[in-house]
C-alpha positions in Angstrom: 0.0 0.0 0.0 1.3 3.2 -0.3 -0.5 5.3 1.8 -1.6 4.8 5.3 -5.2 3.5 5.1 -7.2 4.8 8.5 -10.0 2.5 9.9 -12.2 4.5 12.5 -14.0 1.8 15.0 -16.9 2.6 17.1 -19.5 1.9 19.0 -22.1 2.8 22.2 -20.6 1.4 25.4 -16.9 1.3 27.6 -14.3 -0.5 26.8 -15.2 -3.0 29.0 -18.0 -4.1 26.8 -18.1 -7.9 24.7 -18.9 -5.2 22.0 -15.9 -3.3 22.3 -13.5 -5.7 23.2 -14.6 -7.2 19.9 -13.8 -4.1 17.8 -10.4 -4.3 19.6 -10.1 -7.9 18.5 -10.7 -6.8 14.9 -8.3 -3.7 15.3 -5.2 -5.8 16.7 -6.0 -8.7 13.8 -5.9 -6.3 11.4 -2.7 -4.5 12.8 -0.7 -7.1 13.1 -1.0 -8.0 9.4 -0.7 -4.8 7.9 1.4 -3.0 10.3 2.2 0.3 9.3 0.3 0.3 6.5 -3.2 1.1 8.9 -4.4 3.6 11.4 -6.5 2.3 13.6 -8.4 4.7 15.5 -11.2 3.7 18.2 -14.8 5.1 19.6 -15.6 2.9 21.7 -19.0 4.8 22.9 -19.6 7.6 20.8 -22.3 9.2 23.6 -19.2 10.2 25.5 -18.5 12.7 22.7 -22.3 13.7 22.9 -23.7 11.7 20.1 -26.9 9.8 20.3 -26.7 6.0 20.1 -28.9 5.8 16.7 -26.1 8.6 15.3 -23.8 5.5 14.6 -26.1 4.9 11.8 -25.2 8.2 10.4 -21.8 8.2 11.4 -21.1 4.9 9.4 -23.3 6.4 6.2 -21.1 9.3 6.1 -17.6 7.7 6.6 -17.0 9.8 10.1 -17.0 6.3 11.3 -15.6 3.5 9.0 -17.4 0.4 11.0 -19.9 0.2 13.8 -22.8 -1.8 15.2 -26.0 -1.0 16.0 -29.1 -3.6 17.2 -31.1 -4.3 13.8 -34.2 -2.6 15.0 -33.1 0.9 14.8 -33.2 0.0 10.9 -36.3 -1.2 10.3 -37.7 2.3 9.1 -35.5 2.0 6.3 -35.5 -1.7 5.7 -38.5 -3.4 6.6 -37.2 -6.3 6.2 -35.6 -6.3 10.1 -38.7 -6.2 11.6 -38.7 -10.0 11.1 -36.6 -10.3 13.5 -38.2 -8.4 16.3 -40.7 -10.8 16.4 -41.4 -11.9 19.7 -40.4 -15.5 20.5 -39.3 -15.7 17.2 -35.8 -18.0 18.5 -36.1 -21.1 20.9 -32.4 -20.5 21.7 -28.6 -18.7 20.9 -27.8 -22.0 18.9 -31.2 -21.7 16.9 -31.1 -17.9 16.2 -27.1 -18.2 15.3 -27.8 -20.6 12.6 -30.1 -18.3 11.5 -28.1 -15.0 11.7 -25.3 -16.8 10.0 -26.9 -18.6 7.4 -30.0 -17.9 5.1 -31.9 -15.5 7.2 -28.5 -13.6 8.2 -27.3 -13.5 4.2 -31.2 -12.4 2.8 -31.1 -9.9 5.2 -27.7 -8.5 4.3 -28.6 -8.4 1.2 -31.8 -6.0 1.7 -29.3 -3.5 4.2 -27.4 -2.9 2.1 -29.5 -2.3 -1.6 -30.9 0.6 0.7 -27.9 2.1 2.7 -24.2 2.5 2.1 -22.9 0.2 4.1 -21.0 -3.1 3.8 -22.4 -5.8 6.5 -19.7 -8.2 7.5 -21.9 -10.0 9.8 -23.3 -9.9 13.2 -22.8 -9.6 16.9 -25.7 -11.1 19.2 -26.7 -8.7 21.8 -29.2 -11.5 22.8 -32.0 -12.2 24.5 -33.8 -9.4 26.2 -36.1 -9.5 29.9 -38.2 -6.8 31.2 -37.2 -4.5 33.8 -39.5 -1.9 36.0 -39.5 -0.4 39.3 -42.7 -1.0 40.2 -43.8 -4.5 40.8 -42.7 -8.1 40.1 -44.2 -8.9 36.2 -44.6 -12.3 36.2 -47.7 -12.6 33.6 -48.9 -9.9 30.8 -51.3 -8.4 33.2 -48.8 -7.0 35.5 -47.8 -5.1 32.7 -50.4 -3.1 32.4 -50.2 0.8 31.7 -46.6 0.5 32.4 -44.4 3.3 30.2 -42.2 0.9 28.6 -38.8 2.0 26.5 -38.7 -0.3 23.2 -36.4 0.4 20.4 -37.3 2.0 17.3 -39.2 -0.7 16.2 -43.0 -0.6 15.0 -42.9 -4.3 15.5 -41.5 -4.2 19.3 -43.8 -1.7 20.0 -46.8 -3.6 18.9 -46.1 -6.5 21.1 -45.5 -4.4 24.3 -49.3 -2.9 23.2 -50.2 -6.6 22.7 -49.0 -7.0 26.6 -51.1 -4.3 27.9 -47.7 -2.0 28.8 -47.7 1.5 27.0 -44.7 1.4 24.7 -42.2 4.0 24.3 -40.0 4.3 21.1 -36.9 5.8 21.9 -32.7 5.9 21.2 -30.6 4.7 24.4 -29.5 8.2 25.6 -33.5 8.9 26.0 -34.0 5.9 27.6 -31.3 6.0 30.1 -32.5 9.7 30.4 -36.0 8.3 31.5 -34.7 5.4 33.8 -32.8 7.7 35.9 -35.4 10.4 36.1 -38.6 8.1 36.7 -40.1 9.3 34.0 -40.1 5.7 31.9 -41.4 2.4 34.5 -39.8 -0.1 32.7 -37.5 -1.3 30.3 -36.7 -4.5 28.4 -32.6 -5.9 27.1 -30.5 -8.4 28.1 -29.2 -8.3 31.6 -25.5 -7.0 30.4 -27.1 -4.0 29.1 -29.3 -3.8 31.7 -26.0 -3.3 34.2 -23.3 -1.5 31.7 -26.4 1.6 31.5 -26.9 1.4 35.1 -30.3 0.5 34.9 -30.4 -1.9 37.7 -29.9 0.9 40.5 -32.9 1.8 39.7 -35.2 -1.0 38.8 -35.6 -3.1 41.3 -37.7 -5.9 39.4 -36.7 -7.9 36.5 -38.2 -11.0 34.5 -36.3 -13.7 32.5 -39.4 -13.0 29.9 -36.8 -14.3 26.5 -39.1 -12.7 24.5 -37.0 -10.8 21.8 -33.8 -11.8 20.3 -31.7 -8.8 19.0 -28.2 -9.2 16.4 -26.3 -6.1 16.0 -25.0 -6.2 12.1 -21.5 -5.3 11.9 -21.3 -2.7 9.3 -18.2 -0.7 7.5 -18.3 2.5 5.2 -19.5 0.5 2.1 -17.5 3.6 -0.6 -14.2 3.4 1.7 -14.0 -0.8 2.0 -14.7 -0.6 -1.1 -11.4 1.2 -2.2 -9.3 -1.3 0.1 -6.8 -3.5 -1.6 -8.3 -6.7 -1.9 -6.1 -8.3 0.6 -6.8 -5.8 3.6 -10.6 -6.3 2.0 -10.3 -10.0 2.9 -8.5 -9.4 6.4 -11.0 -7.6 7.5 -13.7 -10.4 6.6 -11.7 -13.0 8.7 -10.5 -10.6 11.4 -14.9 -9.7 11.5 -15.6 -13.6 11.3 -13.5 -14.6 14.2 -14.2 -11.5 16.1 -18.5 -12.5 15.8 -17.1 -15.9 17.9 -15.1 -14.0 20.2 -18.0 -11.7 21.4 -20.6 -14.3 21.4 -18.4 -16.2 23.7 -17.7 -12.9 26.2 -21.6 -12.2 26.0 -22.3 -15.7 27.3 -20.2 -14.9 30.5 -21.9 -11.5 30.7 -24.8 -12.3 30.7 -23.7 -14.4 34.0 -22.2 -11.9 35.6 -24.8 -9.2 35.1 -27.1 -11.3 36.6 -25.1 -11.6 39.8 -24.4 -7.6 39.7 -28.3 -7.3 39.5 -28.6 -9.0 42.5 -25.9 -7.9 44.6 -27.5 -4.5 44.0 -30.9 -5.9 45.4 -32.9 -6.4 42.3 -35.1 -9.7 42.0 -35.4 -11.6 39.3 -38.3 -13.5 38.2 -38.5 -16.4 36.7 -41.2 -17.5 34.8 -42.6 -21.3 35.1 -43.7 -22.9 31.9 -47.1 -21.5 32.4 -46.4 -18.3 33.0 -43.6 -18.1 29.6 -46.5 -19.2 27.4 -49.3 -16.7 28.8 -46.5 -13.8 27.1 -46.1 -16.2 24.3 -50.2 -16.5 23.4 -50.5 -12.9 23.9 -48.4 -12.0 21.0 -49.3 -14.7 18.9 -51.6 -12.7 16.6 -47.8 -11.2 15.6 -46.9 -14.2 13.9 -49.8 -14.2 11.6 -49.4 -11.0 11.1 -45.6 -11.4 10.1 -47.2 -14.4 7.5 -48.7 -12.0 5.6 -46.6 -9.3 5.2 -43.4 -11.1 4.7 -44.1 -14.4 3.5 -43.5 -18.3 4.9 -39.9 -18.0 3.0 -38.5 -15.9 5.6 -40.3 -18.3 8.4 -38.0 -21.1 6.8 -35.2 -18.9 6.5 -35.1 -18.7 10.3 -36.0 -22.2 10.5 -39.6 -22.5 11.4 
């Protein structure tokens, strides 16, 4: 190469993060092939420098950022497509959605990304499945629920099911969210447990549900006009350094998700969890999505996901 090629790496949480310790896993692959030849430069959360969460999106469209991440949902204006995949209950499992994500699903749903934005996606993280959280009152059927101001993401088909649960859903970015947590304004909130704890959300709700009831992957995308331009080599670096990274993070979000649920409860929070019963009272009340979903998108992408 003969000029320095600089790759800008970000993301929405600290370092600490499976997230960012996989973009630091990508960075150091990448270095230690090309050596002098990259700069690699690193974001880890861009709200520290007063940026929204969603502004990723942008910052990746533009090339101020030359890969990110960013949970699928806040897409699904532009690419309705996604909103498959915030169907509720959609995944028995990790193993299930993963051969999902990586296969047919994961490659059909690439493919619509990216004939509507300017990105290249190079696969994706999991950021896994998501419980409910809430200050007032143990949830431990749809009911208790009720009236509750509950953040979703961006996501017409996340906040239908919350409506479908009886909770009043609230469609907002993180920094709102966190925002409402803190200030009481929002009762409750749903993601998985490691989220729940790196936004500090569980000193301040005291009540949270092993509900399993969405599934979230966070595509990995890159600047599609500046990859683009790579040299084919770096081009296929980065595809392998991506690849092995999505293995990596999996693996350190398994162990999270362990350890957030011991922070949760050192910090006095009580988790519920639901009997078999109980699980498929939320699962019949949202059922009507998955009919729903039939129609508008087809049995293909059912099959796609393996169902």
């Amino acid at each position: 190469m003969s000029t320095t090629i600089q790759i800008r790496m970000g993301g929405y949480g600290p370092p600490t993060t499976a997230f960012s310790k996989a973009l630091k896993f990508i960075g150091d692959r990448i270095e230690a092939e090309f050596a002098d030849c990259v700069e690699i430069e690193y974001v880890y959360n861009i709200m520290d420098l007063g940026h929204h969460g969603e502004e990723i999106l942008t910052l990746v469209e533009n090339g101020e950022l030359t890969l990110g991440y960013q949970s699928s949902s806040y897409l699904t204006d532009r690419v309705p497509e996604l909103g498959f995949v915030d169907l509720p209950f959609l995944f028995r499992d990790n193993d299930h959605a993963r051969t999902a994500m990586d296969g047919a699903l994961g490659r059909y749903l690439t493919e619509k990304i990216e004939e509507r934005i300017n990105y290249r996606i190079l696969g994706y993280f999991e950021n896994g499945f998501r419980h409910i959280s809430n200050k007032l009152r143990p949830v431990r059927r749809p009911e208790d629920l009720a009236g509750m101001k509950t953040r979703v993401l961006p996501s017409d088909v996340q906040a239908r099911t919350f409506q479908l649960l009886g909770a009043t859903p609230m469609r907002m970015d993180l920094t709102e969210a966190i925002d409402g947590v803190v200030n009481g304004t929002l009762d409750a909130q749903e993601n998985p447990f490691a989220n729940t704890v790196t936004y500090g959300v569980h000193k301040f709700h005291r009540y949270h549900t092993l509900s399993n009831h969405f599934y979230i992957s966070r595509p990995i995308f890159t600047h599609r006009d500046s990859v683009d331009a790579w040299p084919d080599d770096l081009k296929a670096a980065m595809d392998n350094a991506v690849r092995d990274s999505i293995t990596y993070q999996r693996r350190l979000s398994e162990r999270e998700a362990i350890d957030a649920r011991k922070e949760i409860e050192a910090a006095g929070g009580e988790i519920v969890e639901l009997t078999e019963d109980e699980h498929q009272a939320f699962v019949d009340a949202v059922s009507l999505q998955h009919a729903e979903a039939r129609e508008t998108f087809g049995d293909e992408m059912f099959k796609m996901a393996g169902l």
